[in-house]
Each structure stands twice: as structure tokens, then as C-alpha cells.
N, C-alpha and C positions, 0 to 999 in steps of 0.2 A: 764683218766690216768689208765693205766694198774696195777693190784693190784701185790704188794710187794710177793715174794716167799715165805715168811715166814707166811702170813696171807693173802693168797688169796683167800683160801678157807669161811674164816670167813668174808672178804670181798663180794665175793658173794652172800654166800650162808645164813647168819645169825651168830649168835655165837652159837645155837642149830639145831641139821636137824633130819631128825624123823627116827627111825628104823622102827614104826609103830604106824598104827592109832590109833587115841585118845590116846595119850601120850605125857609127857612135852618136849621129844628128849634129844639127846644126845649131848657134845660139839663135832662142826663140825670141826675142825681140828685133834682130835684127831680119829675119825670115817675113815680117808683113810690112814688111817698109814698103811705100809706092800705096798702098791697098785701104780704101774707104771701110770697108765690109768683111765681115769674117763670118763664116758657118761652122759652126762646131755639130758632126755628122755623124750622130752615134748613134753606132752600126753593130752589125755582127757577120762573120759569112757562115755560120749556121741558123740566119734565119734569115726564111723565104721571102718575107716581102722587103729585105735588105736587098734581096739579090736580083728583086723587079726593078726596086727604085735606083740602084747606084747608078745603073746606065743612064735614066733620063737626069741624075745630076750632072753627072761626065760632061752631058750633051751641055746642060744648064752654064757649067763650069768654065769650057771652052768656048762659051757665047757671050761670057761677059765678064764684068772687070772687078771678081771675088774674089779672095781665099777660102776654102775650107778646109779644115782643121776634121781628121779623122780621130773619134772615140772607141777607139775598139773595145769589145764585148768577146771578141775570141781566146780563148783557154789557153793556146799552145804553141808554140812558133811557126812551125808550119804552117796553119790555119792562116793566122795574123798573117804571116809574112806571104803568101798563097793570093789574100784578098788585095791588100794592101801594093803588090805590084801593078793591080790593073787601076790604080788609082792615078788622077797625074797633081796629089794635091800633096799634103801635109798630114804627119798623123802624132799623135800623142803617144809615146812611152808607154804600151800596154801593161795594166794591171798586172797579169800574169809574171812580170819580170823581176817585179821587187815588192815588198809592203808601204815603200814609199810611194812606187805611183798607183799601184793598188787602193791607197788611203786617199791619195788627190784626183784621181778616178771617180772613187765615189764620196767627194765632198764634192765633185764638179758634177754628178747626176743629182744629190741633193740637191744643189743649188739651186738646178732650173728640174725640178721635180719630175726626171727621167723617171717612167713610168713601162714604156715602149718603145720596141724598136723598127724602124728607123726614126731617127726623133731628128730635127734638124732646130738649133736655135741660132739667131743674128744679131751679132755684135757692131758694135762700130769700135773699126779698126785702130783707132786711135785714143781711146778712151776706154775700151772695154765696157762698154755700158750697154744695156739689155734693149736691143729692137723690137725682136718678134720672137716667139717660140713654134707657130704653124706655118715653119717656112716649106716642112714636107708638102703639106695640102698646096699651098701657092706654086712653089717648084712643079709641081704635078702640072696644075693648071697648067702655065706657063708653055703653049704650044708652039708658040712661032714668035720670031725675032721680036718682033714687035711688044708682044706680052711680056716678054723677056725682060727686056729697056724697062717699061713701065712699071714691071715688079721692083726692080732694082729703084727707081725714082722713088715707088714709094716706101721702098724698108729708106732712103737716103730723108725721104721729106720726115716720117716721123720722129717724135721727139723720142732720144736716147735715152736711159734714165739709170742711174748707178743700179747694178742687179738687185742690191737690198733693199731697194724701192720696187722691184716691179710686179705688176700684180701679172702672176701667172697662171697657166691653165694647169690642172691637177691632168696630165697626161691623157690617158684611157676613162677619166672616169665618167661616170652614165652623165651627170650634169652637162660634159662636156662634150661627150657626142651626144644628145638631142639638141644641143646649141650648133654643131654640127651640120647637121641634119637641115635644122630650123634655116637656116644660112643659107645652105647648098638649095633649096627647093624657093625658100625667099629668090635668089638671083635666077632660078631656073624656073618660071609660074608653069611654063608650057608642061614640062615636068610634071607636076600635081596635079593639072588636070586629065595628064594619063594614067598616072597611081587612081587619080576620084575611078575614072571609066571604068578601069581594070576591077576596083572593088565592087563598081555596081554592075557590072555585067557580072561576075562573081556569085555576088549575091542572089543576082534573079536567075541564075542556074543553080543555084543551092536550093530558091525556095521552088522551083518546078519539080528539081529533085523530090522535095519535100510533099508535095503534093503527089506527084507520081506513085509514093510508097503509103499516102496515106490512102490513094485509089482502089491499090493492090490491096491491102488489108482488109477495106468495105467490100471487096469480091468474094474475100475467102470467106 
């Protein structure tokens, strides 16, 4: 059942969420007041491409007018509490501390069918209802102020829709990255016709190769 507008947030996320490590936190409903959009940003700081992307979120974060919500994937206090300071957001009561947020942990990767990490998915702040789940890939894009603003218009212009309605992407799986793929080379055409070049010049060095060897043979 999709959680009530009035307390989705403490639904999800606890009745405290942490501003920062080693500390009792803060009440989690009253933490996104002011704020349209929420990012739930789960991460880990033992894995590598966590540790490429948090920086261009930082940049993302301090450019515009979001919350994100850190998921941590780390084992141990240290670790957690090590990554977690270079953050300037919010984070979720690590798994590691108890079986209660251990269990609301992983009913909140169920939910939006965490697969991989870094995984970023978009709320609306005020409803808790499901925006986007490929906000990693867009955040990436997102080069200059400009793109910024426009990413942000459009997770605000799409329609919201309670989580238990939304049709998501199955994380990593192959359907999903050749839809991927198919996308990234659709907006880039320039793109594909350097992949065409590269396999046909490829090829007509493969087949001179090939003749070359079948030369040498008729000599011997």
C-alpha cells in the first residue's frame, strides 16, 4: 500500500533521519519542509562508481533547489559515518544499526527494485509519489546550469504517481541497458555513424588480413 501524503515520509523513511553522522537525527517529516523534490541516493563508499558520481551530485545538489535522502549500503560505522560526512544532504538510519532499519532498508530497495549501486530515484516532496528512477543517467548529463534548471522542470512537469502504480525499470537488467543504449545513440546519430566507420574500416582490415594469410599459404 502506497504511504498516505501526510506521513510518507515517516512511513518510509523512520520518525528520525540523520543530518549527520553519529547523531540521534532529526524528526523526518519535518526535515523536507520548503522542498518540491526529494532524491533517495543509494550508495555505498565501497563501491567505485559511488565514489565517481557523489561528487557530480554535491555539484547537482548545490545548484538547485532538492533534497537528497542518502541510502547507505555500508557495513560499519566508520565506513558510514567516513562517507557520509562529505555529504551536505540527509541520510537514512543505516541498515547496519538495527533489524528495524535493516528490514525498512530493504523493503525501500524492493520497492523501487534497487538492483545497483549508485541508483538515484525522484520523489515529490510532498506526496511521496514516484517521478523517475534514471535520475543517475540524467544527473550525469546535466553539465551546466542550464541543463540543471531543465532537468529539475522536467522531473516537476511529469506526472507523479503513488509508487504502487509505477512502472519501473528492473535496475541492471540486459532489457534495460539495450533500452539504454538504444536512447543514448538515438539522441547522439553523430555517435553511430562513428561506431558504423570504426566497424567498417575494422572489417576491411580483417578481410586484407585474411587474404594476406591465404597469399602466404599458396606460396608455401
Amino acid at each position: 500500500m502506497a504511504p498516505k501524503a501526510a506521513d510518507w515520509s515517516t512511513e518510509l523513511f523512520g520518525s528520525k533521519i540523520l543530518t549527520k553522522p553519529k547523531t540521534s537525527g532529526v524528526p523526518t517529516a519535518s526535515s523536507l519542509g520548503g522542498k518540491k523534490l526529494v532524491l533517495l541516493y543509494f550508495s555505498a563508499s565501497w563501491c567505485p562508481p559511488c565514489k565517481i558520481f557523489t561528487p557530480k551530485l554535491i555539484e547537482f545538489y548545490n545548484s538547485c533547489d532538492v533534497e537528497v535522502i542518502f541510502v547507505s549500503s555500508d557495513r560499519d560505522e566508520k565506513s558510514f559515518s567516513d562517507y557520509f560526512a562529505k555529504m551536505p544532504w540527509l541520510a537514512m538510519f543505516p541498515a547496519y544499526m538495527s533489524d528495524e532499519h535493516r528490514e525498512r532498508q530493504g523493503k525501500l530497495a524492493d520497492m523501487f527494485k534497487i538492483q545497483g549501486l549508485p541508483s538515484v530515484i525522484v520523489l515529490d516532496a510532498k506526496t511521496g509519489h514516484f517521478i523517475a528512477d534514471n535520475a543517475r543517467t540524467e544527473v550525469m548529463e546535466a553539465s551546466s546550469d542550464a541543463s540543471k534548471k531543465a532537468l529539475i522542470q522536467s522531473w516537476l512537469s511529469k506526472e507523479a504517481v503513488p509508487i504502487d502504480q509505477a512502472i519501473l525499470s528492473s535496475g541492471g537488467s540486459d532489457s534495460n541497458l539495450i533500452m539504454k543504449i538504444f536512447m543514448f545513440f538515438a539522441k547522439r546519430p553523430t555517435y553511430l555513424f562513428g561506431v558504423l566507420y570504426f566497424v567498417k574500416q575494422l572489417m576491411r582490415y580483417l578481410e586484407e588480413v585474411g587474404k594476406g594469410e591465404n597469399a602466404d599459404q599458396k606460396e608455401l
